[in-house]
VEXFITI-128087 format. One record per residue (C-alpha): residue number from 1; residue in three letters; x negated, y negated, z. Coordinates in steps of 0.25 Angstrom, whole numbers, plus 5000, padded with zeros to 4 digits. Each point is the difference from the previous one (the first is absolute). Example, Ala and Ser with C-alpha at 12.3 -4.5 7.8 and 13.67 -1.06 7.14 Angstrom:
# residues 2
(mivex 1,"ala",(4951,5018,5031)) (mivex 2,"ser",(4994,4986,4998)) 
//
This chain:
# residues 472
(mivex 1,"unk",(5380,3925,5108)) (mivex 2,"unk",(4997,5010,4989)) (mivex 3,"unk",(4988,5013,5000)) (mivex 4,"unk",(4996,4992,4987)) (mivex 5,"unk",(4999,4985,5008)) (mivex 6,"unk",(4993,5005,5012)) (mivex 7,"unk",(4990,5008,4989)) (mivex 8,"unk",(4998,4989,4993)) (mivex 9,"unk",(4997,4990,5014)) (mivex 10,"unk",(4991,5013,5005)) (mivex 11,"unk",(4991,4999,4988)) (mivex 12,"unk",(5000,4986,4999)) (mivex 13,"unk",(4996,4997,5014)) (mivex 14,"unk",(4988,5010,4999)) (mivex 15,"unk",(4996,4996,4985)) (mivex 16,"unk",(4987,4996,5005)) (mivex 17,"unk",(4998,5013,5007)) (mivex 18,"unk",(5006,5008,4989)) (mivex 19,"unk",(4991,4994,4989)) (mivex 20,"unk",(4987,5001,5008)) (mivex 21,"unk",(5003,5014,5004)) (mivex 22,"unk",(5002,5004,4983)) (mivex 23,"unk",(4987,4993,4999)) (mivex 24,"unk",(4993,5007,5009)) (mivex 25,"unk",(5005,5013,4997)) (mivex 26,"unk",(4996,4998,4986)) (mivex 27,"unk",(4986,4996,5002)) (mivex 28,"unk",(4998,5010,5010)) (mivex 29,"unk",(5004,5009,4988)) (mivex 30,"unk",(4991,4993,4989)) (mivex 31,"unk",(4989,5001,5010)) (mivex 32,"unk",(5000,5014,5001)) (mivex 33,"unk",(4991,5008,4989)) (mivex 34,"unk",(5009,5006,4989)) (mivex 35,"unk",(4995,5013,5001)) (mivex 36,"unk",(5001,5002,5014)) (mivex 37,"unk",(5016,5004,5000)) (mivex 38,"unk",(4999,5004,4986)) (mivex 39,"unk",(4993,5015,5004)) (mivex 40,"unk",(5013,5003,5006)) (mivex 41,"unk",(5008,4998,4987)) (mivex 42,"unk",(4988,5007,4991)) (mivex 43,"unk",(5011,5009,4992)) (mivex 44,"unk",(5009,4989,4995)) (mivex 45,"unk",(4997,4998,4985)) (mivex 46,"unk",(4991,4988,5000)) (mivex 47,"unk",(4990,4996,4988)) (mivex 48,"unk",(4985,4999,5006)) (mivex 49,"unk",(4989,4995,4992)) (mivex 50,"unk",(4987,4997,5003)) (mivex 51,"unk",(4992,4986,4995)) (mivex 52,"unk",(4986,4995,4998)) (mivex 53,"unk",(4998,4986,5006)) (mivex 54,"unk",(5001,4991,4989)) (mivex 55,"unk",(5002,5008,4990)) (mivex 56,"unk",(5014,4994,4997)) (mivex 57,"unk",(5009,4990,5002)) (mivex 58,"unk",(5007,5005,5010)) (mivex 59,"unk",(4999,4996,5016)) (mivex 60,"unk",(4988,5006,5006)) (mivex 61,"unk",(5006,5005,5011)) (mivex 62,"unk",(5002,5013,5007)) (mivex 63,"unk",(5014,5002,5003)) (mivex 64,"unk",(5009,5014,5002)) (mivex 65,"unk",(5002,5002,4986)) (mivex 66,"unk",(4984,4996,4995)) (mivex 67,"unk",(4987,5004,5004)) (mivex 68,"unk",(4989,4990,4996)) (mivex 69,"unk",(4983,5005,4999)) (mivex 70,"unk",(4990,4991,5000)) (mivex 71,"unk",(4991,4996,4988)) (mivex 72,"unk",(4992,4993,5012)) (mivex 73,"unk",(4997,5011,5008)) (mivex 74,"unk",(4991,5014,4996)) (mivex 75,"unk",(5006,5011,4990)) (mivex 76,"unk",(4996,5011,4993)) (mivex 77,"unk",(5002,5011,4989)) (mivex 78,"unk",(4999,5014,5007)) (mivex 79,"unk",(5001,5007,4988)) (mivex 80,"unk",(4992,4992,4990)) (mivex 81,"unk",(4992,5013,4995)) (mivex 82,"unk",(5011,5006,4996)) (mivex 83,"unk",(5008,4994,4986)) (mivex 84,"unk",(5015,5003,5005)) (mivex 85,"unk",(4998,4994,5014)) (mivex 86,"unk",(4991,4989,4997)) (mivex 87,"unk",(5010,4989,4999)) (mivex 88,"unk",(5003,5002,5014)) (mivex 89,"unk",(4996,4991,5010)) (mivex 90,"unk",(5002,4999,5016)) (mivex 91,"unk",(5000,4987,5006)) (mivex 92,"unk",(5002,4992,5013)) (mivex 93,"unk",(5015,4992,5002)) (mivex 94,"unk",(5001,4986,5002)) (mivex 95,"unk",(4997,4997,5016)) (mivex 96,"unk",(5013,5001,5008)) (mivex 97,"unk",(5006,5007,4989)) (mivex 98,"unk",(5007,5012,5009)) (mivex 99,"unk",(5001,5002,5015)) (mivex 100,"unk",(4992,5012,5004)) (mivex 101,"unk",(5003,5012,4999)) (mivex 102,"unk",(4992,5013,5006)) (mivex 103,"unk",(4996,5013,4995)) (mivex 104,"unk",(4999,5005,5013)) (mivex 105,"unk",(4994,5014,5002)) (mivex 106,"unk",(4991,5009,5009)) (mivex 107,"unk",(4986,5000,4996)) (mivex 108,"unk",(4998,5012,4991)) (mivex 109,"unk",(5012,4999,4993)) (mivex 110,"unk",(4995,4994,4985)) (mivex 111,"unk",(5005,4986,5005)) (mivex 112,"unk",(4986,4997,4991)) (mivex 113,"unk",(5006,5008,4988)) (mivex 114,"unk",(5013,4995,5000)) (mivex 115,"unk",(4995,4986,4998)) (mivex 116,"unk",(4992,5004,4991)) (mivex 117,"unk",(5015,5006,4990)) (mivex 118,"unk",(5007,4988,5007)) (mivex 119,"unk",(4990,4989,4993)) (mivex 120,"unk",(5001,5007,4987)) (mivex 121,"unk",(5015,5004,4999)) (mivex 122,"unk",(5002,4984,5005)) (mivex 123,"unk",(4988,4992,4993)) (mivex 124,"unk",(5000,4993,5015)) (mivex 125,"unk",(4987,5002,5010)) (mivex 126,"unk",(5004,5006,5013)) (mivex 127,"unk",(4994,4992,5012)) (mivex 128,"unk",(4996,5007,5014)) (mivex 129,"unk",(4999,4997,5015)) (mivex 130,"unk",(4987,5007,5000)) (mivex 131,"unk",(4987,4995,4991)) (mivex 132,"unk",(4994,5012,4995)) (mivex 133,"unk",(4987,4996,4991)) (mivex 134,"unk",(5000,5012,4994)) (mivex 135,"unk",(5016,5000,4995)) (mivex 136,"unk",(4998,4984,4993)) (mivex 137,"unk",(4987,5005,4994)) (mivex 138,"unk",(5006,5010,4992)) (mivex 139,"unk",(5012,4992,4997)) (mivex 140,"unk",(5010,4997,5009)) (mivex 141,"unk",(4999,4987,5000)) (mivex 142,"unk",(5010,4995,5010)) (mivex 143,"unk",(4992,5008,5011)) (mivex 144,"unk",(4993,4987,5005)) (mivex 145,"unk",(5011,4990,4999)) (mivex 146,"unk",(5008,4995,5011)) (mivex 147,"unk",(5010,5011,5002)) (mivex 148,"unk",(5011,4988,5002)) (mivex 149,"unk",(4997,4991,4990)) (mivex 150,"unk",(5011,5005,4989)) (mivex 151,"unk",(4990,5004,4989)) (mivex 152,"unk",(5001,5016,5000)) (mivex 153,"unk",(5012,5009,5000)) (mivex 154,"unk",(5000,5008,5013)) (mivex 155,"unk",(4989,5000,5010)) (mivex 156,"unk",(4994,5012,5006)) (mivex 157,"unk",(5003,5002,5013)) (mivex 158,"unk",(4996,5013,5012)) (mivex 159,"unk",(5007,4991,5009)) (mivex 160,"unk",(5014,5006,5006)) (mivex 161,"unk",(5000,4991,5013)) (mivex 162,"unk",(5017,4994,5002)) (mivex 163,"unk",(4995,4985,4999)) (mivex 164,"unk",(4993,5002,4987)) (mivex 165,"unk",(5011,5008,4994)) (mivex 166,"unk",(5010,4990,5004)) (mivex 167,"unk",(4992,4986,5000)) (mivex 168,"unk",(4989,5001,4990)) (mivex 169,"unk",(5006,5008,4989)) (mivex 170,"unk",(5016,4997,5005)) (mivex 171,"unk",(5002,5015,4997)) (mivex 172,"unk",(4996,5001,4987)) (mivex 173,"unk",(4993,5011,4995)) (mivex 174,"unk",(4995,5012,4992)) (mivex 175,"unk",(4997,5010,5010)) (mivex 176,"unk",(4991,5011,4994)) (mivex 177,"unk",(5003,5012,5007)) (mivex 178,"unk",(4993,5014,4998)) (mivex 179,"unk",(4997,5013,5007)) (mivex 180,"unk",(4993,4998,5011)) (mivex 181,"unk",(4992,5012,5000)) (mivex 182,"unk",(4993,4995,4987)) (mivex 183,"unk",(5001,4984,5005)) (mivex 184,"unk",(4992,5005,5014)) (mivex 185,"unk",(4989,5006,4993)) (mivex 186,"unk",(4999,4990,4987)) (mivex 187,"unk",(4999,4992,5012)) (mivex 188,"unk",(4989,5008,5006)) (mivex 189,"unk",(4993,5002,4987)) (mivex 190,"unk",(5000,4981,4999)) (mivex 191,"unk",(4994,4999,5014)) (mivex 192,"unk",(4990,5009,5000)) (mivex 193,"unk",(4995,4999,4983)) (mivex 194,"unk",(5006,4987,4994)) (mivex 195,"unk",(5010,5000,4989)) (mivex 196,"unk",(4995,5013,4993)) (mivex 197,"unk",(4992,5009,5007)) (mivex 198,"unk",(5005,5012,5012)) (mivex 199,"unk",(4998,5000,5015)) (mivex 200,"unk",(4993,5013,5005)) (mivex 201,"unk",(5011,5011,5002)) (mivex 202,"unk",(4991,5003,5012)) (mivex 203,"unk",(5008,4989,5007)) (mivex 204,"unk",(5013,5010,5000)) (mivex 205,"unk",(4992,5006,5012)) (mivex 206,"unk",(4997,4989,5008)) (mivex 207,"unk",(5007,5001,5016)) (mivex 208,"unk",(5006,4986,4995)) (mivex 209,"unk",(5005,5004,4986)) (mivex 210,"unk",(5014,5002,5005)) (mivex 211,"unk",(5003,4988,5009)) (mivex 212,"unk",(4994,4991,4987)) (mivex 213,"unk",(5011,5006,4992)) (mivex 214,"unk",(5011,5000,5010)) (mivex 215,"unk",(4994,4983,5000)) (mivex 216,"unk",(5004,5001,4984)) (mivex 217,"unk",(5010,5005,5001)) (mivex 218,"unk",(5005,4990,5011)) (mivex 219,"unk",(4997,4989,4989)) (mivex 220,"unk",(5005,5006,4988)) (mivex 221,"unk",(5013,5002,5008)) (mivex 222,"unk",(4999,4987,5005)) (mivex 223,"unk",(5001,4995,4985)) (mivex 224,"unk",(5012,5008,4996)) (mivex 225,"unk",(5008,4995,5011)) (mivex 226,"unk",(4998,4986,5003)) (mivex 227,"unk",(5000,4995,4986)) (mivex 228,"unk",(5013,5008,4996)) (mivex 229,"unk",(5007,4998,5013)) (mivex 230,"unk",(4998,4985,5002)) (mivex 231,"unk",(5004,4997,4986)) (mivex 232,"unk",(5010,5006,4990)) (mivex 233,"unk",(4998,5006,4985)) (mivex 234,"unk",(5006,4989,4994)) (mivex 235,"unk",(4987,4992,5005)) (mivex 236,"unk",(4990,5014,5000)) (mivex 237,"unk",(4998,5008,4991)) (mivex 238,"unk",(4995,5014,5003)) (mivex 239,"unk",(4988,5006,4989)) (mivex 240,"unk",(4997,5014,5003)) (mivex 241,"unk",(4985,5003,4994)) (mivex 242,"unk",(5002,5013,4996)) (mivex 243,"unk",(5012,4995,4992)) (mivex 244,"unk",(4990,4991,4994)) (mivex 245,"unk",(4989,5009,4997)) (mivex 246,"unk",(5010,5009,4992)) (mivex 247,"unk",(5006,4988,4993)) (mivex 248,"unk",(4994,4987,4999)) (mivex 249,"unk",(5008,4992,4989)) (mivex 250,"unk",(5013,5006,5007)) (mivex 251,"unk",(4996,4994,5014)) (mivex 252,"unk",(4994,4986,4994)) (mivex 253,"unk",(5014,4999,4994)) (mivex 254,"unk",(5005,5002,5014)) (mivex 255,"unk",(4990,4989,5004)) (mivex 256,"unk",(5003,4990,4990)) (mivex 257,"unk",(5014,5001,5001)) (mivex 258,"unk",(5000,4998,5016)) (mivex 259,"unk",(4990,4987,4997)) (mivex 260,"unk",(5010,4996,4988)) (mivex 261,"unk",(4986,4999,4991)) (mivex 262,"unk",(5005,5005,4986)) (mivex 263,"unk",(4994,5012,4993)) (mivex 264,"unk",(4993,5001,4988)) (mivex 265,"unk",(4999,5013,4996)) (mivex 266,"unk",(4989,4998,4991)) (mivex 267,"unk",(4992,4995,5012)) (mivex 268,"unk",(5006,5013,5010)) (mivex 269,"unk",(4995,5009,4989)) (mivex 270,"unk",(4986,4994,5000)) (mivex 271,"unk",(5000,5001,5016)) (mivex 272,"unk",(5002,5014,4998)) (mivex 273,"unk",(4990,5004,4992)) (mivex 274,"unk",(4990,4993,5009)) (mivex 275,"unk",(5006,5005,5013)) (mivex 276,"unk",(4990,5004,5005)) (mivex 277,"unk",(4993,4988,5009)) (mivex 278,"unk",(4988,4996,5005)) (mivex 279,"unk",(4998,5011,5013)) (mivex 280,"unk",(5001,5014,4998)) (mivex 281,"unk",(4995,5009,5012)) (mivex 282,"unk",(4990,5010,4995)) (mivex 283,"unk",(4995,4994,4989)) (mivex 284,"unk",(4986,5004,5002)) (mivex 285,"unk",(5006,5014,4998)) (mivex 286,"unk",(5002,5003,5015)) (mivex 287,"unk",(5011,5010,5003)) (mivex 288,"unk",(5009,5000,5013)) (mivex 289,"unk",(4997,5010,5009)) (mivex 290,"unk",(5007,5012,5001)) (mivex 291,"unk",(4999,4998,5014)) (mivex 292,"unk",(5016,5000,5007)) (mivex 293,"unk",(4999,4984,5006)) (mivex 294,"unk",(5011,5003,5010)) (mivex 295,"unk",(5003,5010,5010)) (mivex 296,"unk",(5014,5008,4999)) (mivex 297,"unk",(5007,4991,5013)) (mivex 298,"unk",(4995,4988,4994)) (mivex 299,"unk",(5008,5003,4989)) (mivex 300,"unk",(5013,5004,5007)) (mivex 301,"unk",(5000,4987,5006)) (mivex 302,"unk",(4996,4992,4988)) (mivex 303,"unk",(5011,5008,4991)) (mivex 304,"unk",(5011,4994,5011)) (mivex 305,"unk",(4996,4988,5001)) (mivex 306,"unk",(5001,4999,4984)) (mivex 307,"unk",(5015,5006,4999)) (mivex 308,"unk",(5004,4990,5010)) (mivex 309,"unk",(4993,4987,4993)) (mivex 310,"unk",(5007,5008,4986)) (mivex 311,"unk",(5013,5000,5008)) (mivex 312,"unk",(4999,4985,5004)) (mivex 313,"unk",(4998,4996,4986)) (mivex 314,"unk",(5012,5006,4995)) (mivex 315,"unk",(5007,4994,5012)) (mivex 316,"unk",(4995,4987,4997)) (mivex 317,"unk",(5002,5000,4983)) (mivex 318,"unk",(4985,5002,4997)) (mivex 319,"unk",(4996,5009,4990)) (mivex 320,"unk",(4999,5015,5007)) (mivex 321,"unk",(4985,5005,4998)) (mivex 322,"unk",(4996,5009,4991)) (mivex 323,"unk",(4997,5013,5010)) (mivex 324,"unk",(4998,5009,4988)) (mivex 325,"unk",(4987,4993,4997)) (mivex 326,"unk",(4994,4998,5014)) (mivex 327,"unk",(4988,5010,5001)) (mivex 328,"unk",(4998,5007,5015)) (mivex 329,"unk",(5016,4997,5002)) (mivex 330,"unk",(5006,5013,5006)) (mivex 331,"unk",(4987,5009,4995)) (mivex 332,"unk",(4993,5012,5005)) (mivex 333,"unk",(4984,4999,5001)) (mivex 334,"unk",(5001,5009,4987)) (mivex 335,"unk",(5008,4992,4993)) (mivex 336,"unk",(4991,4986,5004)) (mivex 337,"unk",(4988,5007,4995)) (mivex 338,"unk",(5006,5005,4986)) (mivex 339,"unk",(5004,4985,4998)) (mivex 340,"unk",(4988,4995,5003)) (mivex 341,"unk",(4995,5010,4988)) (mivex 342,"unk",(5008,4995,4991)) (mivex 343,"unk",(4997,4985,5003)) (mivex 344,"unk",(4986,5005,4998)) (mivex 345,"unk",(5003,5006,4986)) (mivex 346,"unk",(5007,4989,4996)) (mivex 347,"unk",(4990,4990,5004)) (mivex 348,"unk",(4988,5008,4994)) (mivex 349,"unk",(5009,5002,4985)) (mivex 350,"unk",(5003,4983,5000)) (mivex 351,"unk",(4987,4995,5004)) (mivex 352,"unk",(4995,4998,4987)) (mivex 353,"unk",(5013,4992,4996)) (mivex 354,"unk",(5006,4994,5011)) (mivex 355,"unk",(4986,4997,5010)) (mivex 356,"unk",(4998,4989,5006)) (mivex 357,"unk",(5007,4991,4989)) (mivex 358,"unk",(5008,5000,4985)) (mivex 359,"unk",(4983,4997,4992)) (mivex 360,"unk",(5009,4987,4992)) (mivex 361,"unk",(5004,4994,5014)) (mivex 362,"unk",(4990,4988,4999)) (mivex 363,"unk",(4995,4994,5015)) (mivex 364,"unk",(4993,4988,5000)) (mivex 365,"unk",(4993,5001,5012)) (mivex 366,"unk",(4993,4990,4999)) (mivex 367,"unk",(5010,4989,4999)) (mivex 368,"unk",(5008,5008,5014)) (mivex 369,"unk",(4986,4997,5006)) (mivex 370,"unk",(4999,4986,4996)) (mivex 371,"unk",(5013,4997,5005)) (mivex 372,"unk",(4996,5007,5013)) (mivex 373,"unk",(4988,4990,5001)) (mivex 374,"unk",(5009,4988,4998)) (mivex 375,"unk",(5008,5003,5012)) (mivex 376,"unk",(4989,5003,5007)) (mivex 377,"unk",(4994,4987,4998)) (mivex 378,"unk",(5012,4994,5003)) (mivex 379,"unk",(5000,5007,5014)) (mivex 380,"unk",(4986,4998,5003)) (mivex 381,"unk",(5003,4984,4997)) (mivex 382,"unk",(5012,5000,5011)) (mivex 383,"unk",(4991,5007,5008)) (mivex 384,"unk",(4989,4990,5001)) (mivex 385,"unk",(5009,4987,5001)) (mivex 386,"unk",(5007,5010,5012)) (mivex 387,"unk",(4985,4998,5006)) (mivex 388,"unk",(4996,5015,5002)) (mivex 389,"unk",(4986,5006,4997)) (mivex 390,"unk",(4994,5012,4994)) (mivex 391,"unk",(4997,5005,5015)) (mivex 392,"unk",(5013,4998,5005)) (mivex 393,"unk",(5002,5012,5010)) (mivex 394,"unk",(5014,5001,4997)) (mivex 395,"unk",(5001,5005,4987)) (mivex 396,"unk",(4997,5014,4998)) (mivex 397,"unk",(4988,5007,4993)) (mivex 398,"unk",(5008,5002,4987)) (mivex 399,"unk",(5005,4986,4998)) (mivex 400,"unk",(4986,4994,5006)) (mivex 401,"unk",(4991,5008,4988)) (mivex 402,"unk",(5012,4996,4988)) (mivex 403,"unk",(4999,4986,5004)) (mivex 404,"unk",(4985,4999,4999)) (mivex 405,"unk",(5000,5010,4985)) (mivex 406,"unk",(5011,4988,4996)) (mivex 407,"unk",(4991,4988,5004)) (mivex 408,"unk",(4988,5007,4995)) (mivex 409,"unk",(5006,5001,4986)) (mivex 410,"unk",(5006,4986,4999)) (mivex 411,"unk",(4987,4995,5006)) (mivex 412,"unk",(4995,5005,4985)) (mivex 413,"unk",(5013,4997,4991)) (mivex 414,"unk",(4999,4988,4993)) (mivex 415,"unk",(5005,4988,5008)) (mivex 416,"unk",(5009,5008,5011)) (mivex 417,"unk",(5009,5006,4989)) (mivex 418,"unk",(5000,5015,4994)) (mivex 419,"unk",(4997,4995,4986)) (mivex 420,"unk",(4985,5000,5003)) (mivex 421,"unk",(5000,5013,5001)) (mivex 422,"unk",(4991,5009,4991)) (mivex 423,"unk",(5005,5013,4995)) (mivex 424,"unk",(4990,5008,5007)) (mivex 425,"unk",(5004,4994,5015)) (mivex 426,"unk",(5016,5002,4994)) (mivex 427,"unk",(4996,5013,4999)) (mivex 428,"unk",(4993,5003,5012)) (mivex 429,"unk",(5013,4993,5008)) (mivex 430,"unk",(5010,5006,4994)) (mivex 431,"unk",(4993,5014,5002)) (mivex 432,"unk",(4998,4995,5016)) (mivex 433,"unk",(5015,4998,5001)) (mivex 434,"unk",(5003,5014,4993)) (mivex 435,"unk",(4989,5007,5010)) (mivex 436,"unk",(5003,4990,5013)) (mivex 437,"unk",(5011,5011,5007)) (mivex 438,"unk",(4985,5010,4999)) (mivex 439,"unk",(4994,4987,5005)) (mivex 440,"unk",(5008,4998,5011)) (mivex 441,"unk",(5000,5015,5005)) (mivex 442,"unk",(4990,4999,5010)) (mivex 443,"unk",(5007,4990,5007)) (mivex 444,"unk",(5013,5006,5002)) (mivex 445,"unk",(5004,5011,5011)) (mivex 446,"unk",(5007,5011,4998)) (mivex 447,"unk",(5012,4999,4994)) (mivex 448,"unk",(5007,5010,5008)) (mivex 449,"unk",(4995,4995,5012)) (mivex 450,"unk",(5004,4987,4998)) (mivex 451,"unk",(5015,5003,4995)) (mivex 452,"unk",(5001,5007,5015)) (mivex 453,"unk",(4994,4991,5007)) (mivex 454,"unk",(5008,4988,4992)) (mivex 455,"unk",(5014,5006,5000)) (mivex 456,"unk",(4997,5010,5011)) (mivex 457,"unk",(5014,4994,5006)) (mivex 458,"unk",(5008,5007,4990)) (mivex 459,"unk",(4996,5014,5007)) (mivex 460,"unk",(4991,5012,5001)) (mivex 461,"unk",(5011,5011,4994)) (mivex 462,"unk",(5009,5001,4988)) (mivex 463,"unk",(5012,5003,5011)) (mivex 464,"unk",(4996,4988,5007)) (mivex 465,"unk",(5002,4991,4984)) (mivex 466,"unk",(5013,5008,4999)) (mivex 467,"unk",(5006,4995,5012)) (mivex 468,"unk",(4995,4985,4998)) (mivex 469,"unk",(5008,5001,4986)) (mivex 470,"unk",(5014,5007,5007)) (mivex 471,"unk",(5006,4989,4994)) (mivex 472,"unk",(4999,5004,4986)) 
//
């Protein structure tokens, strides 16, 4: 008998398997979401477009080619005191409409700013696995969304642990790397005075200054490596801050590119004259102290750890980081001090311009707030069919005295909605949730206190970081 015949009697014999096992295989692949392969081939020429539902007679679907926002969902028109920008608008997806994507960063290093050039170089809210009240209030409306749901571009994320790089966001992400001298005490500065305020340089002094930095510098190292190491930068891409700060349209470019949203260069131009954002630290005039943050061994360590984590990226394919930019990097106490000077003289001469926010950039804050209420509701709703009371002893003091501001204010809104609200309690809310990190103060321990005793695990030296990272 012939190779053909007995071919021929193979295939017929297993038609039914053969057939089943092409129908399979093709649903399997229709049942995947089209962009989740499609970060791999970003750099082959493709048309993207971005759609408004309904706006025409095309299928209203996302796909790998087409992004779909919601004319259901909120939007708004960041630039609308400007004329040139005021076209411009940012807006939610349709739900489902992308799988999630991170921008996974240590605290500290501008994950809130970049959000802020990301939604207006994409016209598409950026979502979050944090809700920060005061973020949605002045405009980053995707802060209190369900992070999963599809509806924002890229969630924020501080998280570096192997299961949620490689289940949660499948190895997707933009990893927002920056020095980590300046991410440790931007971090520093967030914990101890909110969004733009300073912490006390006296803290440089503390017994337990240099374990909580040895800590950070655990987690920022943490970040680098697991997110970069359990992926691949055909699924990561790596955004340096200090590339960004120097160039904002040239690194949104990069952005867009890697989420295949096309760019309009109209709107890049507008996001570069409103750069700027929402959180400037100093704006109340502060300057940083001229006061050397780290001792000199410190910084030895710190300086190798960074040369390996650069020689790591390079190995990997990641972009190398910009060294020449990194302040404290392989400096002498002199040279530290005289660039603290300088970042004081600059500070001083833009204040006038740049602080804390382009004058055209119009915040509803109102609106942010109102939103903010109607989650809040919605919580407090689940809650009580959930069958827990306001003295319940296991919520925290925090959430114990929101819950019972939120009742009190729908206990006076007309009907149990927002919209009975009058503009004097709108007000008075939304300046409660601009002020509630004050608020909260005297409920919180110290921060540096508690990073050592939470993450205490992660050692008491600088030495003892570098030898838990020797496989860098």
């Amino acid at each position: 008998m012939s190779k053909t015949r007995t071919i021929v009697r193979i295939v017929r014999k297993n038609a039914p398997f053969l057939a089943f096992s092409v129908i399979m295989f093709a649903t399997l692949s229709l049942m995947q979401s089209p962009f989740k392969n499609s970060l791999e081939a970003r750099n082959k020429p493709a048309e993207f477009e971005i759609v408004a539902q309904n706006s025409s007679s095309v299928s209203m679907k996302c796909n790998q080619h087409r992004t779909v926002t919601s004319t259901k969902l909120e939007s708004r028109h960041p630039w609308s005191g400007d004329p040139k920008c005021a076209r411009f608008k940012i807006s939610h997806m349709i739900p489902h409409c992308r799988p999630a994507v991170a921008l996974a960063s240590y605290p500290g290093s501008g994950n809130t700013w970049v959000r802020y050039l990301l939604e207006g170089a994409t016209g598409i809210f950026t979502g979050s696995r944090y809700k920060d009240l005061q973020i949605q209030m002045y405009g980053l409306w995707g802060e209190i969304r369900n992070w999963a749901d599809g509806t924002t571009i890229v969630q924020k994320t501080h998280d570096a642990n192997e299961a949620h790089v490689t289940k949660d966001f499948e190895g997707r992400a933009i990893l927002l790397l920056r020095n980590p001298y300046a991410a440790i005490l931007s971090d520093h500065n967030f914990l101890f005075a909110g969004h733009h305020g300073r912490a006390p340089p006296s803290n440089y002094a503390r017994k337990d200054w240099n374990q909580f930095v040895a800590i950070q510098m655990s987690r920022w190292l943490e970040m680098a490596a697991n997110w970069t190491l359990n992926s691949n930068p055909s699924k990561v891409l790596v955004l340096h801050y200090e590339n960004v700060k120097s160039n904002p349209e040239r690194e949104m470019r990069k952005v867009l590119n890697f989420l295949q949203i096309p760019a309009d260069p109209s709107r890049l131009s507008c996001m570069q004259m409103h750069k700027n954002g929402f959180f400037v630290r100093g704006s109340g005039g502060s300057d940083e102290s001229e006061v050397v943050p780290f001792h000199q061994k410190t910084r030895q360590v710190i300086d190798s750890l960074i040369d390996r984590v650069n020689a790591m990226l390079f190995r990997l394919g990641y972009e190398a980081m910009p060294l020449n930019k990194y302040d404290y990097y392989h400096k002498t106490d002199e040279e530290i001090v005289t660039g603290i000077q300088r970042r004081n003289e600059i500070r001083t001469k833009s204040s006038h311009t740049e602080l804390p926010f382009v004058k055209d950039d119009v915040i509803d804050k109102s609106h942010g707030t109102k939103m903010v209420l109607k989650e809040y509701f919605k919580w407090l709703d689940t809650d009580q069919e959930g069958g827990q009371t306001q003295g319940d002893k296991s919520e925290d003091v925090k959430t114990a005295l929101m819950k019972q501001l939120f009742r009190s204010l729908r206990s006076n809104s007309d009907q149990n909605t927002i919209t009975g609200l009058s503009d004097k309690a709108e007000g008075l809310l939304t300046k409660a949730v601009e002020i509630w990190p004050i608020l909260q103060k005297p409920f919180q321990r110290d921060p540096i206190q508690d990073a050592i005793e939470t993450d205490a695990y992660r050692g008491e030296t600088m030495e003892d970081v570098a030898g838990n990272f020797k496989y860098i």
